[in-house]
MOPAC internal coordinates of N, CA, C and O (Angstrom, degrees):
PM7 1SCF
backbone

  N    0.0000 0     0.00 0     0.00 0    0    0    0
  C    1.4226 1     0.00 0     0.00 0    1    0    0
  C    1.5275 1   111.63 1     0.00 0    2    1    0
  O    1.2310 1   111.41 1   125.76 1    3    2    1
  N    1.4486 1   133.79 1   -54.24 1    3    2    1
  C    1.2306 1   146.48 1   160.07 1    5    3    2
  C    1.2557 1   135.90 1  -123.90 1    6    5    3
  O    1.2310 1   119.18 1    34.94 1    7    6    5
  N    1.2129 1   119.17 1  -145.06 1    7    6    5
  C    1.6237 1   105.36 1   166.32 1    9    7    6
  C    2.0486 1   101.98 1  -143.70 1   10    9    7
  O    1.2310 1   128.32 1  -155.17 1   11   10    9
  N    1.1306 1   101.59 1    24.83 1   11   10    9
  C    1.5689 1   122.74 1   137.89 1   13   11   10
  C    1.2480 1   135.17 1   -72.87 1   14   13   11
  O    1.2310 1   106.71 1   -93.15 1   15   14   13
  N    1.2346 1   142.33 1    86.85 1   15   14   13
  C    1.4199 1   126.54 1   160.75 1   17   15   14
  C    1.4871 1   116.87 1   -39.04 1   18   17   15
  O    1.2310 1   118.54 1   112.67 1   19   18   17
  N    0.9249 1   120.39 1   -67.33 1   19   18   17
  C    1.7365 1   111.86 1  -178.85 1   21   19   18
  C    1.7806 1   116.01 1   -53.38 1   22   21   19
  O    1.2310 1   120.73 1   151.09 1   23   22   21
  N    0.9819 1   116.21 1   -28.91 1   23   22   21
  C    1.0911 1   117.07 1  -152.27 1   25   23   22
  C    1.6536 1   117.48 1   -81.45 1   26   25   23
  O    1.2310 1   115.62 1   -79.06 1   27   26   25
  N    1.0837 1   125.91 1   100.94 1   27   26   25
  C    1.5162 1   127.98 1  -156.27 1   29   27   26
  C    1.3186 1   126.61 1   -82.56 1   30   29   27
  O    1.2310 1   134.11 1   175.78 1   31   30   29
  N    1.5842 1    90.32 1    -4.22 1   31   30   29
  C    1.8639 1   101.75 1  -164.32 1   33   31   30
  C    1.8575 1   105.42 1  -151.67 1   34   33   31
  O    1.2310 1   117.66 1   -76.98 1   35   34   33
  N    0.9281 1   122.07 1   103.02 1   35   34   33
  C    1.6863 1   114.61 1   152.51 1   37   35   34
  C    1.5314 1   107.84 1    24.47 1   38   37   35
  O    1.2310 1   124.85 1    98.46 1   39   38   37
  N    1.4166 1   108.30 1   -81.54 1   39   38   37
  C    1.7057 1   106.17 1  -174.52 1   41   39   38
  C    1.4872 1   120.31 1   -77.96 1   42   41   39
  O    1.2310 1   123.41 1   151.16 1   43   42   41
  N    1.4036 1   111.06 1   -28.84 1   43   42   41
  C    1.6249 1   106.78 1   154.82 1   45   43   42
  C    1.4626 1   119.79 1   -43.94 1   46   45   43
  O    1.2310 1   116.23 1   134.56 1   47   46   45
  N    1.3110 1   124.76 1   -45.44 1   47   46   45
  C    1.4572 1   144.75 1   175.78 1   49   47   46
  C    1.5931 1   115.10 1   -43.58 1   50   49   47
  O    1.2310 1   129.11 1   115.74 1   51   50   49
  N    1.5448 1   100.05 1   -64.26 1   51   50   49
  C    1.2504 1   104.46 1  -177.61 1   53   51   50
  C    1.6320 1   112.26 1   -91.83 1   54   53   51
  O    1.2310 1   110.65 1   173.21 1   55   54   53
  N    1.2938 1   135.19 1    -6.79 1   55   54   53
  C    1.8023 1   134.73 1   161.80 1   57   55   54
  C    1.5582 1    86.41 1   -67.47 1   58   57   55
  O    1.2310 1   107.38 1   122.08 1   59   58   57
  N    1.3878 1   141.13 1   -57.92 1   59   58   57
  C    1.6242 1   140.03 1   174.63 1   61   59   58
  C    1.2880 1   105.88 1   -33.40 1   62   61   59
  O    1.2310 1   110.09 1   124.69 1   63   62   61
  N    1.1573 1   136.21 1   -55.31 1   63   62   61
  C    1.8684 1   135.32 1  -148.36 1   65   63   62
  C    1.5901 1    88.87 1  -101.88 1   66   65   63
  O    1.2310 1   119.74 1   155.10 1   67   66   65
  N    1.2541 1   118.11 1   -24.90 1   67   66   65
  C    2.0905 1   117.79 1  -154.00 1   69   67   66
  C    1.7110 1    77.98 1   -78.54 1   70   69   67
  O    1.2310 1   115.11 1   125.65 1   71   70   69
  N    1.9205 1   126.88 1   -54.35 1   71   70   69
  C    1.1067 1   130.24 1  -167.32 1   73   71   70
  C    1.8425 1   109.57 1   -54.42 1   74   73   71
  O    1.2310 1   125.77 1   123.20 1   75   74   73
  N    1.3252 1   106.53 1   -56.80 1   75   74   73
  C    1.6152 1   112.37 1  -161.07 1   77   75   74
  C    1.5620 1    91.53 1   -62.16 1   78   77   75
  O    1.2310 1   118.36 1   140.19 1   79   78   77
  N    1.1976 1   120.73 1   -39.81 1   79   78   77
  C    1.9083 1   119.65 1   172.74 1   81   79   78
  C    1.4915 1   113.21 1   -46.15 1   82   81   79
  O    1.2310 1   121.51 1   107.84 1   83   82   81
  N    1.3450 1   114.72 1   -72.16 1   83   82   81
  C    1.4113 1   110.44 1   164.24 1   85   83   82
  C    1.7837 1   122.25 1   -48.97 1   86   85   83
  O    1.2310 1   124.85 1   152.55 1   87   86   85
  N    0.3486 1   108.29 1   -27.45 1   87   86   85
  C    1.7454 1   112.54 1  -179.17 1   89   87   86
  C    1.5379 1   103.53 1   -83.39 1   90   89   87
  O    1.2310 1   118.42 1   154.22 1   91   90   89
  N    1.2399 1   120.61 1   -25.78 1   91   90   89
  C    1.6045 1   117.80 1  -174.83 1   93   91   90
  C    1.6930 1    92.20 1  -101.81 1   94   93   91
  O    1.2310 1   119.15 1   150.51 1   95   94   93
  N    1.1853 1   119.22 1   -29.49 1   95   94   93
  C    1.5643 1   105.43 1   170.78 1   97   95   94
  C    1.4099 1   125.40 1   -78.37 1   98   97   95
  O    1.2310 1   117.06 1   175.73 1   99   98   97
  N    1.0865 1   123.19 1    -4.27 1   99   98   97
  C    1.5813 1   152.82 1  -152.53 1  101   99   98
  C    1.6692 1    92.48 1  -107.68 1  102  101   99
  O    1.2310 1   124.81 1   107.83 1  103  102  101
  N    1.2850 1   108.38 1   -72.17 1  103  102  101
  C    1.6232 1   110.97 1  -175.56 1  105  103  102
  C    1.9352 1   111.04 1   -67.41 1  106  105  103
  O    1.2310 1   125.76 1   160.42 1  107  106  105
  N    1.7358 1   106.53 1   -19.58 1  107  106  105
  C    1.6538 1   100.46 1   168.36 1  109  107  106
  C    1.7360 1   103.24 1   -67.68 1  110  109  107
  O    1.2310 1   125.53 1   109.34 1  111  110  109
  N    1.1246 1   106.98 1   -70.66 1  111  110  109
  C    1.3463 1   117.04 1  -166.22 1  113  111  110
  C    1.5828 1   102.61 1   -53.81 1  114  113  111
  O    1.2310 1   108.82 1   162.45 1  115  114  113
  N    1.0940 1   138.53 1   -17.55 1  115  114  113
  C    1.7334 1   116.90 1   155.87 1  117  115  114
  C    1.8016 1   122.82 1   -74.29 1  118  117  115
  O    1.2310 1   131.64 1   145.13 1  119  118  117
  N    1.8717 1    95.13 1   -34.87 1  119  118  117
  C    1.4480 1    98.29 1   159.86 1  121  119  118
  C    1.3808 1   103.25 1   -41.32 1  122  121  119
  O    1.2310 1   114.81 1    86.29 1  123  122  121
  N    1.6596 1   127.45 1   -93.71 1  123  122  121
  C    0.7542 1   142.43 1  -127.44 1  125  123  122
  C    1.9801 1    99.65 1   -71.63 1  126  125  123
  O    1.2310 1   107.96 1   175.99 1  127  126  125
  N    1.1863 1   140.08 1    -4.01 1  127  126  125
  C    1.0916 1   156.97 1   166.36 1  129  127  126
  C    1.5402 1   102.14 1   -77.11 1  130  129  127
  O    1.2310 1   124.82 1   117.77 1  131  130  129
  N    1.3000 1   108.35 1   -62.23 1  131  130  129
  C    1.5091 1    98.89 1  -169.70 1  133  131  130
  C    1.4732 1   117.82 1   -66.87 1  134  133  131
  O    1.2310 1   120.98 1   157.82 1  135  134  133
  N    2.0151 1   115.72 1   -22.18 1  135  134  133
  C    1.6564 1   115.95 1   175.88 1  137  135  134
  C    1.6012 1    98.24 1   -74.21 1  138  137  135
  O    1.2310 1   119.49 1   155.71 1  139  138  137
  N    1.2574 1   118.58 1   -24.29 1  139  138  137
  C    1.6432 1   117.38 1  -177.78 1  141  139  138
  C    1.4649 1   121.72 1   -63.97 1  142  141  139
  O    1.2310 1   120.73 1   151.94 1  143  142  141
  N    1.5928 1   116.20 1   -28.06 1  143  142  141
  C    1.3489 1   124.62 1  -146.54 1  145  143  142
  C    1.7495 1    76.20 1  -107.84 1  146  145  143
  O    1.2310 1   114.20 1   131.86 1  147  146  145
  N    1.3491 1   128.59 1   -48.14 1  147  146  145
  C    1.4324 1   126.03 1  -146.69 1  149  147  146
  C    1.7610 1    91.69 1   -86.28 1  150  149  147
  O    1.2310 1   120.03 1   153.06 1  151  150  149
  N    1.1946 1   117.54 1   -26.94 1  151  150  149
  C    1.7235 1   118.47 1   165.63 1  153  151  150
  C    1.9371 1   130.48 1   -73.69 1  154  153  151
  O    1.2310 1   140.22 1   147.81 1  155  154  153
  N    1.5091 1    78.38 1   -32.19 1  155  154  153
  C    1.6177 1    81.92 1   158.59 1  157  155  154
  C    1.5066 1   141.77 1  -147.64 1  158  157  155
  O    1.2310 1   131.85 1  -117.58 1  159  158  157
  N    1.1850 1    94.72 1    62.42 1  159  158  157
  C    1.5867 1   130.16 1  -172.96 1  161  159  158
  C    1.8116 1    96.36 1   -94.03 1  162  161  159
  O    1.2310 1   127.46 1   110.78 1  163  162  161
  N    1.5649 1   103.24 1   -69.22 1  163  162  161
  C    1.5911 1    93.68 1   178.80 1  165  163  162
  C    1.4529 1   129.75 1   -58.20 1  166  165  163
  O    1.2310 1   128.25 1   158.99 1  167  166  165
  N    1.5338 1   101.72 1   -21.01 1  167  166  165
  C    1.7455 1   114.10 1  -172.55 1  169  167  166
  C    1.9793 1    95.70 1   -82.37 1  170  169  167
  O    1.2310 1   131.83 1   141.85 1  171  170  169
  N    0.8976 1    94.77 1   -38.15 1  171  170  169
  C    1.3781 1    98.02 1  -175.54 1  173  171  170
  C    1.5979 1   114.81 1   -62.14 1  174  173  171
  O    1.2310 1   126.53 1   123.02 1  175  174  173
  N    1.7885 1   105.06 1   -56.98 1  175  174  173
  C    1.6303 1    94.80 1   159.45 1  177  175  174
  C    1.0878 1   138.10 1   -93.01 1  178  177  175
  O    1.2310 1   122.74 1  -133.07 1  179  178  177
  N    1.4936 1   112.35 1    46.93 1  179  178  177
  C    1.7421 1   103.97 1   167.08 1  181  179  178
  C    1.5240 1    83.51 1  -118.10 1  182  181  179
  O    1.2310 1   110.11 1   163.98 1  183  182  181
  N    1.8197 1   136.18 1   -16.02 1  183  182  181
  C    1.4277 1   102.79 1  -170.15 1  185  183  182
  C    1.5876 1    87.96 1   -93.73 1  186  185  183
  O    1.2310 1   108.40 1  -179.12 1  187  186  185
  N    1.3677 1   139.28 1     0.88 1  187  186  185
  C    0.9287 1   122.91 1  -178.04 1  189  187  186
  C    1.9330 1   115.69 1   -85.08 1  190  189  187
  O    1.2310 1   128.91 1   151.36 1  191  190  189
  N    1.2697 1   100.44 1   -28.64 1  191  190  189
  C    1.8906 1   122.61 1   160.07 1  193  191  190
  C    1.6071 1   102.65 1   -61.57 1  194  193  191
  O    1.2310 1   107.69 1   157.08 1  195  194  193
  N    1.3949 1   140.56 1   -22.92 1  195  194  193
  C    1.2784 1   138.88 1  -172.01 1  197  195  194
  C    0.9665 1    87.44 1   -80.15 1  198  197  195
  O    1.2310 1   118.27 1    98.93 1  199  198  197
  N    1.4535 1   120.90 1   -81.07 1  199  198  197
  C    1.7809 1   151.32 1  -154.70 1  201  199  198
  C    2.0342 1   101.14 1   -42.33 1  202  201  199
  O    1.2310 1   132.83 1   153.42 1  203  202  201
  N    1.3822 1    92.82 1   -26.58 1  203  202  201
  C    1.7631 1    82.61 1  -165.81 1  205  203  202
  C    1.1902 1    88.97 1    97.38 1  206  205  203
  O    1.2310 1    92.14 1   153.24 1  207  206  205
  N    1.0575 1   164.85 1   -26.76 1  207  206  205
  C    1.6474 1   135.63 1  -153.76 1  209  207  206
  C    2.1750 1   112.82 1   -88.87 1  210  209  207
  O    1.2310 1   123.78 1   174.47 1  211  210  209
  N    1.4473 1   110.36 1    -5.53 1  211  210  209
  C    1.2379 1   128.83 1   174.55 1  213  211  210
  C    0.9239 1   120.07 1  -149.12 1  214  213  211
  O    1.2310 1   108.32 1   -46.74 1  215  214  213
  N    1.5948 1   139.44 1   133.26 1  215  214  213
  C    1.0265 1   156.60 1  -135.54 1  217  215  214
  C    1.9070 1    86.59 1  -106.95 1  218  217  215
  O    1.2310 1   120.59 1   -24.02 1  219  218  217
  N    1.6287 1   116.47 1   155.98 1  219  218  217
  C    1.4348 1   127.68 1  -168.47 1  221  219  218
  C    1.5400 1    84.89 1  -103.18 1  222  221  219
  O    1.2310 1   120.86 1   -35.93 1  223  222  221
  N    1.3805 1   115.96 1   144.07 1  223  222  221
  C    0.9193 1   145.37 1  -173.60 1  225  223  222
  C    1.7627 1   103.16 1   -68.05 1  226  225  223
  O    1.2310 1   124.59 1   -63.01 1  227  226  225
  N    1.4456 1   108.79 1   116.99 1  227  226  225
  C    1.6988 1   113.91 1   175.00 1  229  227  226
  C    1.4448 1   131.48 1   -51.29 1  230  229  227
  O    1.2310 1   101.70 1   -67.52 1  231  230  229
  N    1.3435 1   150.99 1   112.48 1  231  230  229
  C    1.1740 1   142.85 1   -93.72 1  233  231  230
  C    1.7767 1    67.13 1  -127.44 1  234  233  231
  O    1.2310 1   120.70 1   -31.50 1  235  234  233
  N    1.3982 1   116.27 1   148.50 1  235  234  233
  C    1.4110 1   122.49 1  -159.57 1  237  235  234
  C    1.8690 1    93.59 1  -127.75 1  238  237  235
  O    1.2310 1   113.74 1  -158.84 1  239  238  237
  N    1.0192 1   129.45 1    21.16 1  239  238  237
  C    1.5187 1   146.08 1   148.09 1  241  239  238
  C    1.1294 1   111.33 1   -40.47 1  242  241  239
  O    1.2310 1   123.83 1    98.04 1  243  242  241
  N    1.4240 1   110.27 1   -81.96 1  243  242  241
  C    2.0306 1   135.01 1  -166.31 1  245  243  242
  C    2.0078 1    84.19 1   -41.62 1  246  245  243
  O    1.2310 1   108.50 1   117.86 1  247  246  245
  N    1.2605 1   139.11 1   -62.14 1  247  246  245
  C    1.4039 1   117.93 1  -130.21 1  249  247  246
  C    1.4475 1    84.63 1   -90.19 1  250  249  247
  O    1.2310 1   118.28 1   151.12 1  251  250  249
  N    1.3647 1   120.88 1   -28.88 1  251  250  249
  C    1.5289 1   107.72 1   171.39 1  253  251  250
  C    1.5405 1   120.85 1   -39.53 1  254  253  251
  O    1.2310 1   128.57 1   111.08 1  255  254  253
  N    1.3984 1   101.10 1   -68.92 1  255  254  253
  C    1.2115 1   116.03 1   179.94 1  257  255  254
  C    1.7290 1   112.48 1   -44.15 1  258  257  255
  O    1.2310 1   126.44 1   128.86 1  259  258  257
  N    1.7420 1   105.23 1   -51.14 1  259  258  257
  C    1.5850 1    87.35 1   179.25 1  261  259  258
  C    1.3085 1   132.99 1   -75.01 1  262  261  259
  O    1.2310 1   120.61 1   174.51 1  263  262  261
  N    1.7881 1   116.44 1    -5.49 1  263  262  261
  C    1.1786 1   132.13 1   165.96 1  265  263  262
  C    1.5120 1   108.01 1   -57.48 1  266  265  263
  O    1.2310 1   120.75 1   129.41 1  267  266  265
  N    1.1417 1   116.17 1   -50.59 1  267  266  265
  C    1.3009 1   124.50 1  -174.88 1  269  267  266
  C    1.6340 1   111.44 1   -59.65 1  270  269  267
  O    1.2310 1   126.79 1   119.75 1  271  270  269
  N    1.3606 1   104.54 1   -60.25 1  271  270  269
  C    1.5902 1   102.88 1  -175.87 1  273  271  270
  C    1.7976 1    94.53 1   -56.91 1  274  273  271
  O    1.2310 1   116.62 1   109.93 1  275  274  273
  N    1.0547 1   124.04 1   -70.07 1  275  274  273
  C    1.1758 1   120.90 1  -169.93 1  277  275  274
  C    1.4689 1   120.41 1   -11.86 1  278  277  275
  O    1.2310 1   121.97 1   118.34 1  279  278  277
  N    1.5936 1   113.83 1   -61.66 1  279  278  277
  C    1.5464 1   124.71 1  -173.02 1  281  279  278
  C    1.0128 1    95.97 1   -93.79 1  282  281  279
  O    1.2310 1   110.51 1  -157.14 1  283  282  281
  N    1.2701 1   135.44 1    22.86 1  283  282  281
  C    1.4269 1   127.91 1   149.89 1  285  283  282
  C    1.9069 1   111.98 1  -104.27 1  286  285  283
  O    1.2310 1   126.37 1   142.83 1  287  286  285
  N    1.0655 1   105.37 1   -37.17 1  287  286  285
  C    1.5601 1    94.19 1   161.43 1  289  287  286
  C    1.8648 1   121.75 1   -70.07 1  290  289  287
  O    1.2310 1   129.18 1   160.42 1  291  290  289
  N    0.9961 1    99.91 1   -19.58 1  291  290  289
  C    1.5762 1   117.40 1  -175.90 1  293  291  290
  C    1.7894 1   107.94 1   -76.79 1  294  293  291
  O    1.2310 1   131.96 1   135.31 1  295  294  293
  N    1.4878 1    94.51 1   -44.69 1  295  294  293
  C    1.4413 1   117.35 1  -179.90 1  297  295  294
  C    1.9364 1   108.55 1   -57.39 1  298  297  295
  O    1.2310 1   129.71 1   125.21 1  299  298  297
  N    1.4385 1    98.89 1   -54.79 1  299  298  297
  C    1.4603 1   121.24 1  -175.44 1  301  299  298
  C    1.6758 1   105.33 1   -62.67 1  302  301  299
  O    1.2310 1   113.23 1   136.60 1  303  302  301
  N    1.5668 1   130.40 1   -43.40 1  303  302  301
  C    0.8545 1   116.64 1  -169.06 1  305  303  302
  C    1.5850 1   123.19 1   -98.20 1  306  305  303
  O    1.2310 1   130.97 1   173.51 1  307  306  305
  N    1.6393 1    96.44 1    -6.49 1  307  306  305
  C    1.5699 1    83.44 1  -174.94 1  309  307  306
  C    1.9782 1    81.54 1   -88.81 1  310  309  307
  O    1.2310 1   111.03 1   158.05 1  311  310  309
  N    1.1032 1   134.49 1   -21.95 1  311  310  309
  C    1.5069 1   112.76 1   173.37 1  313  311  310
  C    1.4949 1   128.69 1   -53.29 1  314  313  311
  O    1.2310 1   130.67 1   147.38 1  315  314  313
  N    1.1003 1    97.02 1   -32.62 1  315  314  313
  C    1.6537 1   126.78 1  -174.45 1  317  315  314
  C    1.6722 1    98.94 1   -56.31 1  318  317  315
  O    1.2310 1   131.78 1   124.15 1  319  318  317
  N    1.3970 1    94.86 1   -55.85 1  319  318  317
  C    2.2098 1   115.98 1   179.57 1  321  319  318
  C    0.9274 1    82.14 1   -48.35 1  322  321  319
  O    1.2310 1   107.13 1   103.42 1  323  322  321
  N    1.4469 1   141.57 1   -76.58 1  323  322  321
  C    1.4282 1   137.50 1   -97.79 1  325  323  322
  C    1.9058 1    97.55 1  -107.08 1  326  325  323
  O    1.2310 1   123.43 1   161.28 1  327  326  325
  N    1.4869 1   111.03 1   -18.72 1  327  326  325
  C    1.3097 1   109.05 1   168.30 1  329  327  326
  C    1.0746 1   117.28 1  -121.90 1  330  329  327
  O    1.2310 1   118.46 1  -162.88 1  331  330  329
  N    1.4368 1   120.55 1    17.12 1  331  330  329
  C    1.5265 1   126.09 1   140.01 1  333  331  330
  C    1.4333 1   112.28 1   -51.87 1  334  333  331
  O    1.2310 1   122.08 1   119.52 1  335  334  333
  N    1.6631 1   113.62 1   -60.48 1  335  334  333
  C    1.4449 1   128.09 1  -149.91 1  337  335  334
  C    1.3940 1    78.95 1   -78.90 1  338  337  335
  O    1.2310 1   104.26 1   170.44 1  339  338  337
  N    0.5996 1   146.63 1    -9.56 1  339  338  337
  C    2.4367 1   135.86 1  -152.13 1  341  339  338
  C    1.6388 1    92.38 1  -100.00 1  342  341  339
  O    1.2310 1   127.54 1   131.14 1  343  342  341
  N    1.5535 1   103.10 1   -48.86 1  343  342  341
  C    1.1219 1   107.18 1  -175.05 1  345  343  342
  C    1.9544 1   116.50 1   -75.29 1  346  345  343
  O    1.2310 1   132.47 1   132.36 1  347  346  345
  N    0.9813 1    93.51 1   -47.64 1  347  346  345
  C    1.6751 1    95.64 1   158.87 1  349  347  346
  C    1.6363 1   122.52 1   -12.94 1  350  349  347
  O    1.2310 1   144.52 1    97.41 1  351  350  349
  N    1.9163 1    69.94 1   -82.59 1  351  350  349
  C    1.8253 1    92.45 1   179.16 1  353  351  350
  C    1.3530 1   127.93 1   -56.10 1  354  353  351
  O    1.2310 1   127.06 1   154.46 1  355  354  353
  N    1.5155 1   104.03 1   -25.54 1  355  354  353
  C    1.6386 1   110.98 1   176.57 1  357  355  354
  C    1.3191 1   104.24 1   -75.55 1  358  357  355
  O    1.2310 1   115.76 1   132.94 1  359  358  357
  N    1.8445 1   125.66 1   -47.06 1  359  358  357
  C    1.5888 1   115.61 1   176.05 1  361  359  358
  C    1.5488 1   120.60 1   -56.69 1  362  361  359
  O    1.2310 1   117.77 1   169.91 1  363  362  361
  N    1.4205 1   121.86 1   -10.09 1  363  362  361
  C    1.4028 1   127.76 1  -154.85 1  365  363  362
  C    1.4842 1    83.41 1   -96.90 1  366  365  363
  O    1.2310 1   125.34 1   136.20 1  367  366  365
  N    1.0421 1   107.34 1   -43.80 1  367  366  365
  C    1.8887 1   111.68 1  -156.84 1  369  367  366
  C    1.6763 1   109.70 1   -66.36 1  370  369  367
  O    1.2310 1   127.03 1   141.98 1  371  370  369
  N    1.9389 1   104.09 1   -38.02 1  371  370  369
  C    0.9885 1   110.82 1  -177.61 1  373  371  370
  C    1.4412 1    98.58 1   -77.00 1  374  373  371
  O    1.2310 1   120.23 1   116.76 1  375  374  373
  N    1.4130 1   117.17 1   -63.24 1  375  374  373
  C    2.0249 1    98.77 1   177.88 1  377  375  374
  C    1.3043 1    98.15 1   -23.92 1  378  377  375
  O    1.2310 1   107.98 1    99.05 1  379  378  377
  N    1.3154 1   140.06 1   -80.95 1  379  378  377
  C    1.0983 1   125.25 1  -135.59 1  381  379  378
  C    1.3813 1   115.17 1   -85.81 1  382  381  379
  O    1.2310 1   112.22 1   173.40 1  383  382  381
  N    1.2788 1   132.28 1    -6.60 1  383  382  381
  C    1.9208 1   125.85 1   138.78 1  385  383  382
  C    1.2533 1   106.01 1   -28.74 1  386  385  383
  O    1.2310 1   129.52 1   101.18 1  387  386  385
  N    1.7898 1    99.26 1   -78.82 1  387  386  385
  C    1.2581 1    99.85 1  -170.35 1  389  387  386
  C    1.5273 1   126.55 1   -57.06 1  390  389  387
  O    1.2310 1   105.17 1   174.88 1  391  390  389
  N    0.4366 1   145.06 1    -5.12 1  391  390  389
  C    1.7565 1   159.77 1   179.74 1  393  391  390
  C    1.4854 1   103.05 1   -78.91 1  394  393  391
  O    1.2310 1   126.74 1   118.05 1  395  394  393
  N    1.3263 1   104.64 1   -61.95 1  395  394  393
  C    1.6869 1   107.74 1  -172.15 1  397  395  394
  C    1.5866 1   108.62 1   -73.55 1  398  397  395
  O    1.2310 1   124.47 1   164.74 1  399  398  397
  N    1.6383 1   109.02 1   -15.26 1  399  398  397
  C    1.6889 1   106.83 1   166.23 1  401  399  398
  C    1.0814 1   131.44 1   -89.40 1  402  401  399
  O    1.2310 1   121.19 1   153.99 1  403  402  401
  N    1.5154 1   115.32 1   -26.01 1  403  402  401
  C    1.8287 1   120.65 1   140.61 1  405  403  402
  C    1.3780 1    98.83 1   -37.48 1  406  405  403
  O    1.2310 1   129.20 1    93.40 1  407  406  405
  N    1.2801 1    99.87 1   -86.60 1  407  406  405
  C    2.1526 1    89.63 1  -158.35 1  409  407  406
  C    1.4249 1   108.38 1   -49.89 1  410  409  407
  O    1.2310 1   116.63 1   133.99 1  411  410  409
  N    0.9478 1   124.01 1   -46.01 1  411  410  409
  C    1.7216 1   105.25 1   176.28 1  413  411  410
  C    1.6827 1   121.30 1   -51.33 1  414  413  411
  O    1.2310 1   125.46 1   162.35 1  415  414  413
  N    1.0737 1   107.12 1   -17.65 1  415  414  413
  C    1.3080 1   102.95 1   172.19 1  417  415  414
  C    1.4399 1   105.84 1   -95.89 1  418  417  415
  O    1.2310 1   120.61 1   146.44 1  419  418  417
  N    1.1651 1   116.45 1   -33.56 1  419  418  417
  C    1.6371 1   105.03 1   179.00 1  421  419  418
  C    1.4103 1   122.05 1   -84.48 1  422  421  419
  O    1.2310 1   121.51 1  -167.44 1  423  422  421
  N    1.6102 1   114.71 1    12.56 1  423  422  421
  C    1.3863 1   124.86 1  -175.74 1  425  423  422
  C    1.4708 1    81.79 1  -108.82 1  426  425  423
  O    1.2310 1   110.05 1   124.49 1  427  426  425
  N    1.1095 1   136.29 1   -55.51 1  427  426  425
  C    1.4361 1   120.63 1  -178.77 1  429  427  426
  C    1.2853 1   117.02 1   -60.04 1  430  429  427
  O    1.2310 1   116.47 1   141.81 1  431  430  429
  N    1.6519 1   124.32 1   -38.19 1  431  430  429
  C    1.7656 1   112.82 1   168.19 1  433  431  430
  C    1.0969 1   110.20 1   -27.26 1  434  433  431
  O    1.2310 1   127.55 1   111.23 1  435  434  433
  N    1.5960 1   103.07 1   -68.77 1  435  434  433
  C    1.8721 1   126.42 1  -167.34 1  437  435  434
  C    1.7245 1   100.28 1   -42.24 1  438  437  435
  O    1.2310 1   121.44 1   135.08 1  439  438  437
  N    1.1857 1   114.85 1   -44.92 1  439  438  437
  C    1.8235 1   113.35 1  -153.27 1  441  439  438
  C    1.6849 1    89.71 1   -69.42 1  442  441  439
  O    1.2310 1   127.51 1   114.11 1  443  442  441
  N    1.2978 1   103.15 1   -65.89 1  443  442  441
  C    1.4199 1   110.76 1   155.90 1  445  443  442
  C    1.4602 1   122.54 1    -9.04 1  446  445  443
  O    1.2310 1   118.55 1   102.84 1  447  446  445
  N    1.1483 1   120.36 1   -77.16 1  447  446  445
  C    1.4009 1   114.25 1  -178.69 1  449  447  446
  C    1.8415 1   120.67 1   -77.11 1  450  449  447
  O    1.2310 1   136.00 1   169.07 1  451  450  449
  N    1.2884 1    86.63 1   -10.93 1  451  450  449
  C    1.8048 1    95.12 1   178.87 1  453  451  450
  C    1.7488 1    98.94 1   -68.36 1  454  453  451
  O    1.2310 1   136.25 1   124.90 1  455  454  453
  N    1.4722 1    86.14 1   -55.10 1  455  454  453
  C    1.5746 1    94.12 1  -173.35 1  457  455  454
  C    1.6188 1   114.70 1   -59.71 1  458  457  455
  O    1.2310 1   116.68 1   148.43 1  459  458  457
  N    1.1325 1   123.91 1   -31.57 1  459  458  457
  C    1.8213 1   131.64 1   170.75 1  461  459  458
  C    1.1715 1   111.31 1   -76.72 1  462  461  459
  O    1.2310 1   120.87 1   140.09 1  463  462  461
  N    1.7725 1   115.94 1   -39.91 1  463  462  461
  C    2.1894 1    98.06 1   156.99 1  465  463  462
  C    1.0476 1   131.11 1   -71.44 1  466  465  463
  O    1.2310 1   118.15 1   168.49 1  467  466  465
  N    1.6849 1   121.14 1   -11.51 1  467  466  465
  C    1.2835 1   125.55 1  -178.17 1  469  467  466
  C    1.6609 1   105.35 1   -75.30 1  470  469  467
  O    1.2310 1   123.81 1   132.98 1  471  470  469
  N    1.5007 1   110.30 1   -47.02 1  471  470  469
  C    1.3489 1   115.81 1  -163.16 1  473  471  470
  C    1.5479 1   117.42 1   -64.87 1  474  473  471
  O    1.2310 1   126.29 1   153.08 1  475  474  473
  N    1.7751 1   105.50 1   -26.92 1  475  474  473
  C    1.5360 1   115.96 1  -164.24 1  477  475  474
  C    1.4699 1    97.56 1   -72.68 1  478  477  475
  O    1.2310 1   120.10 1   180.00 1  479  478  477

């Protein structure tokens, strides 16, 4: 009868082939929309960035850079702390050698003289 399986009648046949036509022109013409839109999307916004009508995209450099300085002042100062306090602790440590080597010598004067009033 045709070259439809479903199709039971002449005009069943051809509403079948009139549909699959539209449907294959339907799915070109969105193709052909979507190569249109993805080809002139960029052309479109740089004359639209010329024109004034869109602002140029903010140049993403500057926060690098201030990220950078940032942990570099951050970097600099907690080192700065950290051999402040080192150094601290090293002057404290040395006072206190020296401190305990004064009195050792002045605990030995004393024994010293204990021992020279005892003997006289």
């Amino acid at each position: 009868m045709g070259f439809s399986r479903h199709a039971t009648t002449p005009t069943k046949e051809a509403v079948d082939h009139f549909t699959q036509g539209v449907t294959s022109l339907k799915n070109a013409s969105f193709a052909a929309a979507k190569g249109t839109k993805e080809a002139a999307v960029p052309k479109v916004n740089v004359v639209l960035t010329k024109v004034g009508l869109r602002k140029p995209p903010a140049p993403k450099w500057p926060w690098v850079v201030g990220a950078i300085g940032a942990g570099l002042a951050l970097g600099g100062a907690a080192a700065y702390f950290w051999y402040r306090q080192r150094t601290e602790s090293i002057g404290e440590a040395l006072l206190a050698d020296e401190l305990l080597d004064d009195s050792e010598l002045n605990d030995r004067a004393i024994t010293e003289e204990l021992v020279d009033s005892v003997s006289r």
